[in-house]
Chimera marker file (.cmm) of the C-alpha trace (Angstrom):
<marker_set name="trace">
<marker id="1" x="-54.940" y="8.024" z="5.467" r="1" g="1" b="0" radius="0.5"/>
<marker id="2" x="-54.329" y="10.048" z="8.594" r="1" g="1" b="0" radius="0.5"/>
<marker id="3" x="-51.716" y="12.610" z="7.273" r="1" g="1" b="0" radius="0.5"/>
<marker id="4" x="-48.318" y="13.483" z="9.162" r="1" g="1" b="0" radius="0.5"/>
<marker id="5" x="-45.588" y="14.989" z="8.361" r="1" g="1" b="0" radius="0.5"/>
<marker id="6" x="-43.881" y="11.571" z="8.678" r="1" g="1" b="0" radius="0.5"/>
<marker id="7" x="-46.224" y="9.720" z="6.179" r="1" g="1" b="0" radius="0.5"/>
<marker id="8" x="-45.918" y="12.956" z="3.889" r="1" g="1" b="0" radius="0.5"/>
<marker id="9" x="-42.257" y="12.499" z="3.743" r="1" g="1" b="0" radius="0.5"/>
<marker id="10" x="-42.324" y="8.708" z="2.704" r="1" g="1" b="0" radius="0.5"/>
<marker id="11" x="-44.985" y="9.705" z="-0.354" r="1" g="1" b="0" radius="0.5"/>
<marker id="12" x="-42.458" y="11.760" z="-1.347" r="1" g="1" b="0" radius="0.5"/>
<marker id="13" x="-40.163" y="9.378" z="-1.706" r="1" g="1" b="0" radius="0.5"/>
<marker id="14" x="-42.233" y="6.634" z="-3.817" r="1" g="1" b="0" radius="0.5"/>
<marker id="15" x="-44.492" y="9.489" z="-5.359" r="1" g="1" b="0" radius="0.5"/>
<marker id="16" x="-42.875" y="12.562" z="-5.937" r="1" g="1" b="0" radius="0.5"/>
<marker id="17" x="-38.708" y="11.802" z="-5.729" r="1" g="1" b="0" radius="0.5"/>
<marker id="18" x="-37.568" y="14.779" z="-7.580" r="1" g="1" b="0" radius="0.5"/>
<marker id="19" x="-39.009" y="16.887" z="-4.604" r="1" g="1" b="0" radius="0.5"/>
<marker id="20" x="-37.678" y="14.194" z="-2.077" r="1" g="1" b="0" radius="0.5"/>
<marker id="21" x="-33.888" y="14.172" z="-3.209" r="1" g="1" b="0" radius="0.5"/>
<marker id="22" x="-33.971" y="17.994" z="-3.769" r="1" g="1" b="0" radius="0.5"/>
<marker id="23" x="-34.816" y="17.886" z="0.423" r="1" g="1" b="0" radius="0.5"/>
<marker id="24" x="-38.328" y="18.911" z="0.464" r="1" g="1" b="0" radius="0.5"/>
<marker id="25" x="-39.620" y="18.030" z="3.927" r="1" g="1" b="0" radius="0.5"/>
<marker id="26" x="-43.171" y="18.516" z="5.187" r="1" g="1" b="0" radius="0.5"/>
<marker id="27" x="-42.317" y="20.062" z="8.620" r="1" g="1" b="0" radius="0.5"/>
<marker id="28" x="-45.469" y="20.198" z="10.388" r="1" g="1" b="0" radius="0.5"/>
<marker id="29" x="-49.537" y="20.315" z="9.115" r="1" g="1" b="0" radius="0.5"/>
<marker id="30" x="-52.300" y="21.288" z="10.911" r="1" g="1" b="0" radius="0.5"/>
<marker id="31" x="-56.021" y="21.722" z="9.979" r="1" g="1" b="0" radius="0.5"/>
<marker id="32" x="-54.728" y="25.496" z="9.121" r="1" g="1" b="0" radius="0.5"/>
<marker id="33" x="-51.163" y="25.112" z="8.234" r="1" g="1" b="0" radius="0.5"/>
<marker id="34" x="-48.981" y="23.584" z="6.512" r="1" g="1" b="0" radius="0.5"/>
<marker id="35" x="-44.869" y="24.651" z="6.973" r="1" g="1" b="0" radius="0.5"/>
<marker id="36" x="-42.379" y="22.501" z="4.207" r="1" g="1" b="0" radius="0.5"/>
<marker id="37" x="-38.890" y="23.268" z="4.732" r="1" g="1" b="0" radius="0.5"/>
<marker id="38" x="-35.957" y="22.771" z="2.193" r="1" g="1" b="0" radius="0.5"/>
<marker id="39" x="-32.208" y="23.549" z="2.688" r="1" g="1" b="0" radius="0.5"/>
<marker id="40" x="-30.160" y="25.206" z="-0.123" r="1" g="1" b="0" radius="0.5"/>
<marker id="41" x="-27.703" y="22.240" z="-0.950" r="1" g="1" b="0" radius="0.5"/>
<marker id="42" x="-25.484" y="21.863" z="-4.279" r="1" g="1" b="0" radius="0.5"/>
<marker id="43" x="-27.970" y="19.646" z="-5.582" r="1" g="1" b="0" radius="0.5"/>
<marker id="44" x="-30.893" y="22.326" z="-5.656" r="1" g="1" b="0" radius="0.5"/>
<marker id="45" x="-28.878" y="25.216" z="-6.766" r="1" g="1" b="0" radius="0.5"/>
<marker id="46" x="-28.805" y="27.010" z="-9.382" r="1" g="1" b="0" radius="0.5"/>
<marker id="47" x="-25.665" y="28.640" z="-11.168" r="1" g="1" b="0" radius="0.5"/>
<marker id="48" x="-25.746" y="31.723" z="-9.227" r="1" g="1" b="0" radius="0.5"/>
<marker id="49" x="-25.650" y="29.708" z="-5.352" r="1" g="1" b="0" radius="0.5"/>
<marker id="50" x="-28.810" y="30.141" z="-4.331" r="1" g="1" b="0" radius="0.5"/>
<marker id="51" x="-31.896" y="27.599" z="-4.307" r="1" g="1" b="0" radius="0.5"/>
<marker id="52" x="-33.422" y="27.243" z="-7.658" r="1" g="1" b="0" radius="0.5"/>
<marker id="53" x="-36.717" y="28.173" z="-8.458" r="1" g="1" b="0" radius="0.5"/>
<marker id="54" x="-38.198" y="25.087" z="-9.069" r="1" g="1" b="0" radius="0.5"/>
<marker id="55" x="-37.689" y="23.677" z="-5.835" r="1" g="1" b="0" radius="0.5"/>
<marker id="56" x="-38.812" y="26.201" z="-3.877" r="1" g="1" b="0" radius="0.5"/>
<marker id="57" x="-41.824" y="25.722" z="-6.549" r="1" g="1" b="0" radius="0.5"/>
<marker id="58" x="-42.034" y="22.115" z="-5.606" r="1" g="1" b="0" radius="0.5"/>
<marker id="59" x="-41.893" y="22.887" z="-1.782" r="1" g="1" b="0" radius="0.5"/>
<marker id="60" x="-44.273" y="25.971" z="-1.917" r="1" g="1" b="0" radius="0.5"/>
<marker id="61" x="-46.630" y="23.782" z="-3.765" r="1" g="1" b="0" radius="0.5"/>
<marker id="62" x="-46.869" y="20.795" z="-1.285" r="1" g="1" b="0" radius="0.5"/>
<marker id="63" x="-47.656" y="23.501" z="1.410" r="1" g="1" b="0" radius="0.5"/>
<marker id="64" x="-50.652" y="23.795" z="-0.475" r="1" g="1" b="0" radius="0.5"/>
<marker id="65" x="-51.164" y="20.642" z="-1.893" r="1" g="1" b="0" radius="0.5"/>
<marker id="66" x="-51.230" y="18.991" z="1.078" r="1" g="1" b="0" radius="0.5"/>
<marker id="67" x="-53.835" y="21.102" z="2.829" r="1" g="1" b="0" radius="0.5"/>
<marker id="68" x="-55.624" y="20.257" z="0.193" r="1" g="1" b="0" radius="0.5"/>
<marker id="69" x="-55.865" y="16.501" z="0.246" r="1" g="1" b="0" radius="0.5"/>
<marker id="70" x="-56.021" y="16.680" z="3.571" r="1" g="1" b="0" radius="0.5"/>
<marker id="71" x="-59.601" y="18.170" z="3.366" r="1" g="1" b="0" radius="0.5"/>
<marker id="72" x="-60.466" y="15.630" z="0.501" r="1" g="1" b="0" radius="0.5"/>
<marker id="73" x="-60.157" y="12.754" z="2.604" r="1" g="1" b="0" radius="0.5"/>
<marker id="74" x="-61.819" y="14.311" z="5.858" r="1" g="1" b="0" radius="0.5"/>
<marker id="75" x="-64.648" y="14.948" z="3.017" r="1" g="1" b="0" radius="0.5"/>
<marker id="76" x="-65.113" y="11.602" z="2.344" r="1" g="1" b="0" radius="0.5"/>
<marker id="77" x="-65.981" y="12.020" z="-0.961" r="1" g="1" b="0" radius="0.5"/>
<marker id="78" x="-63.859" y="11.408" z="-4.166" r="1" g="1" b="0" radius="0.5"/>
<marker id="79" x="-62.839" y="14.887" z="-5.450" r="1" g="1" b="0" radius="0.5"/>
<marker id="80" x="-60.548" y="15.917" z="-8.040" r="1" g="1" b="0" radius="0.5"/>
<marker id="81" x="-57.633" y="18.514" z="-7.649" r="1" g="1" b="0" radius="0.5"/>
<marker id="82" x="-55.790" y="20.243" z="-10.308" r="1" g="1" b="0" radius="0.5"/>
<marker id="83" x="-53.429" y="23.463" z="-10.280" r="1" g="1" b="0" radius="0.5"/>
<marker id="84" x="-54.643" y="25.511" z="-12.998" r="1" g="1" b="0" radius="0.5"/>
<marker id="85" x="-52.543" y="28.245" z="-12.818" r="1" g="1" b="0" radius="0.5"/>
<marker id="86" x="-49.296" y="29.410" z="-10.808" r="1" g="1" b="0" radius="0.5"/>
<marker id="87" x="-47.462" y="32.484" z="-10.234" r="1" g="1" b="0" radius="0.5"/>
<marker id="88" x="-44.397" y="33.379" z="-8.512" r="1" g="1" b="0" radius="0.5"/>
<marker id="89" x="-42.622" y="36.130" z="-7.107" r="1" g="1" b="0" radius="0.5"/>
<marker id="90" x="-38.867" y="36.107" z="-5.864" r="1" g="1" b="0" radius="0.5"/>
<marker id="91" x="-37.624" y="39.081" z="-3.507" r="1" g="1" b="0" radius="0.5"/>
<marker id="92" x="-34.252" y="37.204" z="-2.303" r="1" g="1" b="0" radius="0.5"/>
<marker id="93" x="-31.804" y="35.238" z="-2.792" r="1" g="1" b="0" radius="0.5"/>
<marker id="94" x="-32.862" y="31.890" z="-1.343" r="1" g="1" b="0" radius="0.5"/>
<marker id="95" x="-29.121" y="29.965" z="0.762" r="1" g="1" b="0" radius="0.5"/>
<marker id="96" x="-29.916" y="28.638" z="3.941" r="1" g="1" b="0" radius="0.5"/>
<marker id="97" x="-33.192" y="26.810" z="5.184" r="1" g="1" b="0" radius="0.5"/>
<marker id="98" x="-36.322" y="27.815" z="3.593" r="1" g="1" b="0" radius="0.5"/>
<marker id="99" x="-39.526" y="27.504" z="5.076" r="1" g="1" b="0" radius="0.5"/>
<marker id="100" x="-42.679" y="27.753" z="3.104" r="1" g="1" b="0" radius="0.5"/>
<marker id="101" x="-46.126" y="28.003" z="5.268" r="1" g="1" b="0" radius="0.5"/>
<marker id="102" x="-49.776" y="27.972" z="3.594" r="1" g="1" b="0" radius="0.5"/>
<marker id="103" x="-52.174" y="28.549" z="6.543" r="1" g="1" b="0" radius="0.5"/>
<marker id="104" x="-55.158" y="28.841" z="4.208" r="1" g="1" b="0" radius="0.5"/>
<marker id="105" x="-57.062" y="25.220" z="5.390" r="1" g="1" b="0" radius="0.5"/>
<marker id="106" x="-59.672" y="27.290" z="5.857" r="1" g="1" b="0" radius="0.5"/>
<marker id="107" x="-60.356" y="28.733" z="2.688" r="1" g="1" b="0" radius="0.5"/>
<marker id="108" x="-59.272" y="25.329" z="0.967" r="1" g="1" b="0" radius="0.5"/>
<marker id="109" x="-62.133" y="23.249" z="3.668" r="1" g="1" b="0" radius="0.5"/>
<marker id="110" x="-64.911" y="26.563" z="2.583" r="1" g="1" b="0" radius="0.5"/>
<marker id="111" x="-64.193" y="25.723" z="-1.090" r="1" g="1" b="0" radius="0.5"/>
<marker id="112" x="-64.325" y="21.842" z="-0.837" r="1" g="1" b="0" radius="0.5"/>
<marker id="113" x="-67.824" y="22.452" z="1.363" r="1" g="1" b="0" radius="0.5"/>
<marker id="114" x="-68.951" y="24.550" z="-1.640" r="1" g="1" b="0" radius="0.5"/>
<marker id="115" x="-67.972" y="21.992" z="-4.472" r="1" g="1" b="0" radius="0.5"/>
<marker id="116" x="-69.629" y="19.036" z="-2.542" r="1" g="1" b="0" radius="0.5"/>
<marker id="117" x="-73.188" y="21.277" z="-2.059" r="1" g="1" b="0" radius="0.5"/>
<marker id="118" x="-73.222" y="22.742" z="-5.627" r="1" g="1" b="0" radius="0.5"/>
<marker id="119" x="-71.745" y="19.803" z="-7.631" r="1" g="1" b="0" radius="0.5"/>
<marker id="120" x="-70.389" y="22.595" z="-9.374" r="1" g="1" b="0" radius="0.5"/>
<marker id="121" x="-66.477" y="23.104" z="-9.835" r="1" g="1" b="0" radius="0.5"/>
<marker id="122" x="-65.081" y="25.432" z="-7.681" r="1" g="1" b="0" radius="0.5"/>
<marker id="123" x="-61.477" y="27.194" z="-8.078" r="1" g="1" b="0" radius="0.5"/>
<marker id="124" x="-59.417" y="28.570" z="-4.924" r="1" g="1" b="0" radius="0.5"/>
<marker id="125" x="-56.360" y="30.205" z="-5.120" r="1" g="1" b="0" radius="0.5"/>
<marker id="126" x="-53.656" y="29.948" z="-2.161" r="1" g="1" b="0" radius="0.5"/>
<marker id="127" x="-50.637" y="31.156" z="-0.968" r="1" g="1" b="0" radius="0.5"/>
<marker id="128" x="-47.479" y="29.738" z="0.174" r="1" g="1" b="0" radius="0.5"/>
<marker id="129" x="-44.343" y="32.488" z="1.177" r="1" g="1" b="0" radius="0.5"/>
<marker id="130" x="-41.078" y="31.441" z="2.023" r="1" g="1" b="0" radius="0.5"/>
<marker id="131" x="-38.715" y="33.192" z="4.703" r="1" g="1" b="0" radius="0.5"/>
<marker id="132" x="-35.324" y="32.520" z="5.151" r="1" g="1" b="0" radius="0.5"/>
<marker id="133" x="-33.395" y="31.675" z="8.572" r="1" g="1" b="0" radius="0.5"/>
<marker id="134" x="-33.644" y="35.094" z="9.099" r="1" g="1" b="0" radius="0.5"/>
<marker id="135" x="-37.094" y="35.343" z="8.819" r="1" g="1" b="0" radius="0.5"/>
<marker id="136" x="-37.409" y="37.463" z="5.580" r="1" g="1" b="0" radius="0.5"/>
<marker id="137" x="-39.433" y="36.096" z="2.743" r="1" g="1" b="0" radius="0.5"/>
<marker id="138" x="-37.332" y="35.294" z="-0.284" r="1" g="1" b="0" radius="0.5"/>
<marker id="139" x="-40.416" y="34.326" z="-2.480" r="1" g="1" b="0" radius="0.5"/>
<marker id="140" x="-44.151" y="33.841" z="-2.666" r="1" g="1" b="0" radius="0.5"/>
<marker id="141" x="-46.263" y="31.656" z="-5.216" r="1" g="1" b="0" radius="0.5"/>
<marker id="142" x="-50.023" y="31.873" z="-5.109" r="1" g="1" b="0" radius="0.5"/>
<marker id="143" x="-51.378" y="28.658" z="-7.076" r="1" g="1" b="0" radius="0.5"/>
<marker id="144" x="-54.695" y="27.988" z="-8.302" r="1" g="1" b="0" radius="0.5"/>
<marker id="145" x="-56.526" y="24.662" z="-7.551" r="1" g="1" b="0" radius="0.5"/>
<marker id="146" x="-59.034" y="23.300" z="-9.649" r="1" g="1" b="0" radius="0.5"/>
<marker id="147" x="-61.492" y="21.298" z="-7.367" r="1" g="1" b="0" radius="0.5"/>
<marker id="148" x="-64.718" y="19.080" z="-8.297" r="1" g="1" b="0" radius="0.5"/>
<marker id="149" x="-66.249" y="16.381" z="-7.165" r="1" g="1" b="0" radius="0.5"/>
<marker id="150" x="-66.529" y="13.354" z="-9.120" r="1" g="1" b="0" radius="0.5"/>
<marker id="151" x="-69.999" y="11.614" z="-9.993" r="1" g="1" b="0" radius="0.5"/>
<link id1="1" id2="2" r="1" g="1" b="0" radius="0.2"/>
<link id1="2" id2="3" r="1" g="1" b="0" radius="0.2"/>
<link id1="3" id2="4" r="1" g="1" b="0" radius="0.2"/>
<link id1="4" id2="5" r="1" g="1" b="0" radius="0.2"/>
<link id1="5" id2="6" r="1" g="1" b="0" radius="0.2"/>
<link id1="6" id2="7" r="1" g="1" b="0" radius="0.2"/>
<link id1="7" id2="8" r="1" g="1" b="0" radius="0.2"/>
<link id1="8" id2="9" r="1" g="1" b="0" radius="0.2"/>
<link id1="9" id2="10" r="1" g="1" b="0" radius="0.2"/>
<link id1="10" id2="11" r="1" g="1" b="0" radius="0.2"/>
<link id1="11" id2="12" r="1" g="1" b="0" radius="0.2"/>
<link id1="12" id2="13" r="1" g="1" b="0" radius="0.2"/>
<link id1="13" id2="14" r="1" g="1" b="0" radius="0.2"/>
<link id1="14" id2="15" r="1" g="1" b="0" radius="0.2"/>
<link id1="15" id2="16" r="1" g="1" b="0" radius="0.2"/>
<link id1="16" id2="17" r="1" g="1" b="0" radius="0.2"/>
<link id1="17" id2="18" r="1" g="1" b="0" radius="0.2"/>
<link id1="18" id2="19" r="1" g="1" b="0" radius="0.2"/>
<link id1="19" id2="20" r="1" g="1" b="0" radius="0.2"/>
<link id1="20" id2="21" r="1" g="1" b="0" radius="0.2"/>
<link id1="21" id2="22" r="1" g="1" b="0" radius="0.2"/>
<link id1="22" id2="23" r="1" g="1" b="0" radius="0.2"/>
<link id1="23" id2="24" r="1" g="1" b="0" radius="0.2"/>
<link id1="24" id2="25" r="1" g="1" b="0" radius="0.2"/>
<link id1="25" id2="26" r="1" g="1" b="0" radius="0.2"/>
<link id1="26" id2="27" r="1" g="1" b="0" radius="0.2"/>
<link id1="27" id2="28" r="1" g="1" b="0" radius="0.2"/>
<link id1="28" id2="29" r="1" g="1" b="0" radius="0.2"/>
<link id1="29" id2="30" r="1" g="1" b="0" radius="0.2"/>
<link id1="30" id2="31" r="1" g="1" b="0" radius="0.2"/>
<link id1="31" id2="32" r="1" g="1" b="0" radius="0.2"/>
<link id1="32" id2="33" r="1" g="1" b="0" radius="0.2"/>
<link id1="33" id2="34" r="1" g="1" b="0" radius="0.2"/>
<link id1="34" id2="35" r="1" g="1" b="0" radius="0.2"/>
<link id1="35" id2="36" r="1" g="1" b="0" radius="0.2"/>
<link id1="36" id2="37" r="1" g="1" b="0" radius="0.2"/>
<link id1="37" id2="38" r="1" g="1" b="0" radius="0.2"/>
<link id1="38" id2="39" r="1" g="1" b="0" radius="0.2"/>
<link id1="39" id2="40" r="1" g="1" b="0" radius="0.2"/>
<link id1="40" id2="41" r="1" g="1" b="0" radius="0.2"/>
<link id1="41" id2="42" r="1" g="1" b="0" radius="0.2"/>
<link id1="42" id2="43" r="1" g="1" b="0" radius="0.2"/>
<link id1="43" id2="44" r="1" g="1" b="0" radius="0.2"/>
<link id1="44" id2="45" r="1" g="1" b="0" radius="0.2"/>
<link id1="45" id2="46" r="1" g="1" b="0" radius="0.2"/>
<link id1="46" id2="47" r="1" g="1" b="0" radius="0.2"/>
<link id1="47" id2="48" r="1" g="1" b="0" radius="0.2"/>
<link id1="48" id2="49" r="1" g="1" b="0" radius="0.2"/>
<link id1="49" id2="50" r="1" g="1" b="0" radius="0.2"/>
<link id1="50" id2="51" r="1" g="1" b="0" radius="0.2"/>
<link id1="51" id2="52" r="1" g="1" b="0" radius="0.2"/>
<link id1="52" id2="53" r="1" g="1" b="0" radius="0.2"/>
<link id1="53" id2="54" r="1" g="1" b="0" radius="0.2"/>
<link id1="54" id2="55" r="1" g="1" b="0" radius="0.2"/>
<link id1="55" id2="56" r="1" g="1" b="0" radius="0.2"/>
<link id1="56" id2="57" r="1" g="1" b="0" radius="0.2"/>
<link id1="57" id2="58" r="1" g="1" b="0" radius="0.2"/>
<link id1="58" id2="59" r="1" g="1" b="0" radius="0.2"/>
<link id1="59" id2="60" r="1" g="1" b="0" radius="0.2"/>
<link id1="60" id2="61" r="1" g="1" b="0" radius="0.2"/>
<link id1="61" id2="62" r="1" g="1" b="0" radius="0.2"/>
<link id1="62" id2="63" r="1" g="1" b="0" radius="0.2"/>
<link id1="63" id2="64" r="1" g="1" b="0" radius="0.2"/>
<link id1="64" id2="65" r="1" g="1" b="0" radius="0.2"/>
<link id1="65" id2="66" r="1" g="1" b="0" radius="0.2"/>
<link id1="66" id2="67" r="1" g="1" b="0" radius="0.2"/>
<link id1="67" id2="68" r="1" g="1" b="0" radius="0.2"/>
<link id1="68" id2="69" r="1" g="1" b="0" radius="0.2"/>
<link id1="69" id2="70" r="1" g="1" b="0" radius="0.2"/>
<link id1="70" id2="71" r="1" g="1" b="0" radius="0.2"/>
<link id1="71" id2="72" r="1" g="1" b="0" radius="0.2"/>
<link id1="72" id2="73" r="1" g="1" b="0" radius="0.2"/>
<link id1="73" id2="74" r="1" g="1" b="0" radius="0.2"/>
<link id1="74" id2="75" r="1" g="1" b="0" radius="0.2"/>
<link id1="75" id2="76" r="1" g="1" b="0" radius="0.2"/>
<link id1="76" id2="77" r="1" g="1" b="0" radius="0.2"/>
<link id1="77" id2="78" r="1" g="1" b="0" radius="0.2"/>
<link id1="78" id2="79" r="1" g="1" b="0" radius="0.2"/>
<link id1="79" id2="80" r="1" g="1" b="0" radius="0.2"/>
<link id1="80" id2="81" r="1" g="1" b="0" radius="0.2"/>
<link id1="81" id2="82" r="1" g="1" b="0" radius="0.2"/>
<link id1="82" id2="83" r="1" g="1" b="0" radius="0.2"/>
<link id1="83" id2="84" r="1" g="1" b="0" radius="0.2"/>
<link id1="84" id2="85" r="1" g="1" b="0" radius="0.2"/>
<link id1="85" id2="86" r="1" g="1" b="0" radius="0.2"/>
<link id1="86" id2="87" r="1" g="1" b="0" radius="0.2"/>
<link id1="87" id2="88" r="1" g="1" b="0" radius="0.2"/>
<link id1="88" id2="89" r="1" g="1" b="0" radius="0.2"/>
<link id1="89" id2="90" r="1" g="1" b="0" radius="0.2"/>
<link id1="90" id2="91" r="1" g="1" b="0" radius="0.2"/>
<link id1="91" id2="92" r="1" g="1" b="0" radius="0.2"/>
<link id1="92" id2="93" r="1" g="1" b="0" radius="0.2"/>
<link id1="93" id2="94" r="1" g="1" b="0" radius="0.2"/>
<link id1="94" id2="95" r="1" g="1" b="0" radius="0.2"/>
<link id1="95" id2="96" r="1" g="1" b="0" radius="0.2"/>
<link id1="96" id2="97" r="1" g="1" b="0" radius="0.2"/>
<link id1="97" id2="98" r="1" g="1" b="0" radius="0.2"/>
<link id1="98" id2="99" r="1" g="1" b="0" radius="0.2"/>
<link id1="99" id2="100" r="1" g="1" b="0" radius="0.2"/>
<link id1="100" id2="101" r="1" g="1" b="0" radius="0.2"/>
<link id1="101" id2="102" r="1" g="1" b="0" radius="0.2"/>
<link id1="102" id2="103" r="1" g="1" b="0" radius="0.2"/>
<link id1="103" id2="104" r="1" g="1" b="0" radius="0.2"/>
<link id1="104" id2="105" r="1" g="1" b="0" radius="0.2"/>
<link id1="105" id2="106" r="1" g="1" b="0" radius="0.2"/>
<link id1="106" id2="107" r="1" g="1" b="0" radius="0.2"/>
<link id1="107" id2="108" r="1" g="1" b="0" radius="0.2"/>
<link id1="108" id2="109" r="1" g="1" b="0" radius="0.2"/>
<link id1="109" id2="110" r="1" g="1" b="0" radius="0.2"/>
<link id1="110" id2="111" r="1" g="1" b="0" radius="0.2"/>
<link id1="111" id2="112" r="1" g="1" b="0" radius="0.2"/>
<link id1="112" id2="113" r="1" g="1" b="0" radius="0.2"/>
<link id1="113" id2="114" r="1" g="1" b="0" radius="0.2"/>
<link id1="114" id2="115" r="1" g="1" b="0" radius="0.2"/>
<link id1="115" id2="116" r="1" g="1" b="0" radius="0.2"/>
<link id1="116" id2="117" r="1" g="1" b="0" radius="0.2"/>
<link id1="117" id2="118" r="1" g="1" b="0" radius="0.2"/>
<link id1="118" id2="119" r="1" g="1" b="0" radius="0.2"/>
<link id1="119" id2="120" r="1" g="1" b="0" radius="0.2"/>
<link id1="120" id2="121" r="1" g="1" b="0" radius="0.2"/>
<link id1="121" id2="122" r="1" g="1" b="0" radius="0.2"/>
<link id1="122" id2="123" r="1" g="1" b="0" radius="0.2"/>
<link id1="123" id2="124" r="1" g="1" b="0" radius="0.2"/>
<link id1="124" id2="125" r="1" g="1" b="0" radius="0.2"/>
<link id1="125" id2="126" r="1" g="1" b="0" radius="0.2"/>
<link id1="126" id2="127" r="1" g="1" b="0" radius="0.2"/>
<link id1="127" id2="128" r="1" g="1" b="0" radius="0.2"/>
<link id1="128" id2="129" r="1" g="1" b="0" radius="0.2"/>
<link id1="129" id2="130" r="1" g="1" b="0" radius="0.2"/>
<link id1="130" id2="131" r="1" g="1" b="0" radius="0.2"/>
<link id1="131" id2="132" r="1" g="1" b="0" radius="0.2"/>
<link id1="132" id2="133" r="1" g="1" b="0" radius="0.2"/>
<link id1="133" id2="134" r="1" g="1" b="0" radius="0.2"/>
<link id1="134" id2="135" r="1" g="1" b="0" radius="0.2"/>
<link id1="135" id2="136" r="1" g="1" b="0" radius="0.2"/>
<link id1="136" id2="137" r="1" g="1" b="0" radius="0.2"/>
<link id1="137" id2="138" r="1" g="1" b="0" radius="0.2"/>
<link id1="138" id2="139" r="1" g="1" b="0" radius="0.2"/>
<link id1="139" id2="140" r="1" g="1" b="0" radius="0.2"/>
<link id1="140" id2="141" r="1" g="1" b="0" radius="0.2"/>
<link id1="141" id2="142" r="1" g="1" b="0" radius="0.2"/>
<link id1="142" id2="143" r="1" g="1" b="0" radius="0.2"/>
<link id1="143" id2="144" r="1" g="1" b="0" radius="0.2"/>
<link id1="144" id2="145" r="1" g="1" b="0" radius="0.2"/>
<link id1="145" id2="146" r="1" g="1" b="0" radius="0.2"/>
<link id1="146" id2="147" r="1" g="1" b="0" radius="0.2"/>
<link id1="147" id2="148" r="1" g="1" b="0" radius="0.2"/>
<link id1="148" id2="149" r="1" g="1" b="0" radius="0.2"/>
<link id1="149" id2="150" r="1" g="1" b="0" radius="0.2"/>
<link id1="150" id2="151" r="1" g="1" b="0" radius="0.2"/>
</marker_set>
């Protein structure tokens, strides 16, 4: 699969809808980076008017996510990936257009390299912030992802 922001955006749709009609929207992906943006509409808000957390959980993931199957299938071999652990931090109130970046591909294409010469499991833990309009972040998550290849 060659991977696009356009192709993303129609696996939401059949794969993952809950992020899809919530407005999650892969933005742009590189070997590095990968940007998701979501707007703060009534439909992902929360009682107090502002984005709720488990959107900009579902959009901060797929930052990361995504960098990460995208160095699965340049790998060419059949590897598992799990999160194993998440944390988040919130430092704003998120209204307006969010934009979560991960520009860890690196890291994530080191770990993958790793896994495939040990045959061992290997864990990597990225982040994904997200800045407001404004350019302030208004939360980070760091999330942990399980990786091994399968025999």
């Amino acid at each position: 699969m060659k991977f696009t922001p356009r192709k993303i955006n129609a696996f939401l749709l059949f794969k993952l809808p809950s992020a899809f009609f919530t407005g999650v929207r892969v933005s742009s992906l590189s070997d590095d980076t990968a940007e998701v943006k979501v707007t703060h509409k009534w439909v992902n808000q929360n009682p107090f008017k502002s984005m709720f957390w488990a959107v900009q959980g579902m959009a901060s993931e797929l930052s990361t996510g995504i960098l990460v199957m995208k160095e699965i299938d340049a790998s060419n071999k059949k590897i598992s990936m799990l999160v194993t652990n998440m944390n988040g931090m919130f430092t704003k109130k998120a209204t307006g257009k969010i934009r979560f970046e991960c520009n860890q591909g690196k890291l994530i294409r080191e770990t993958i390299q790793k896994a495939i010469e040990t045959g061992e499991g290997q864990t990597v833990i990225v982040t994904s912030e997200g800045f407001n309009e404004e350019g302030i972040s208004v939360s980070k998550f760091e999330y942990e992802w399980s990786l091994k290849v399968k025999s």
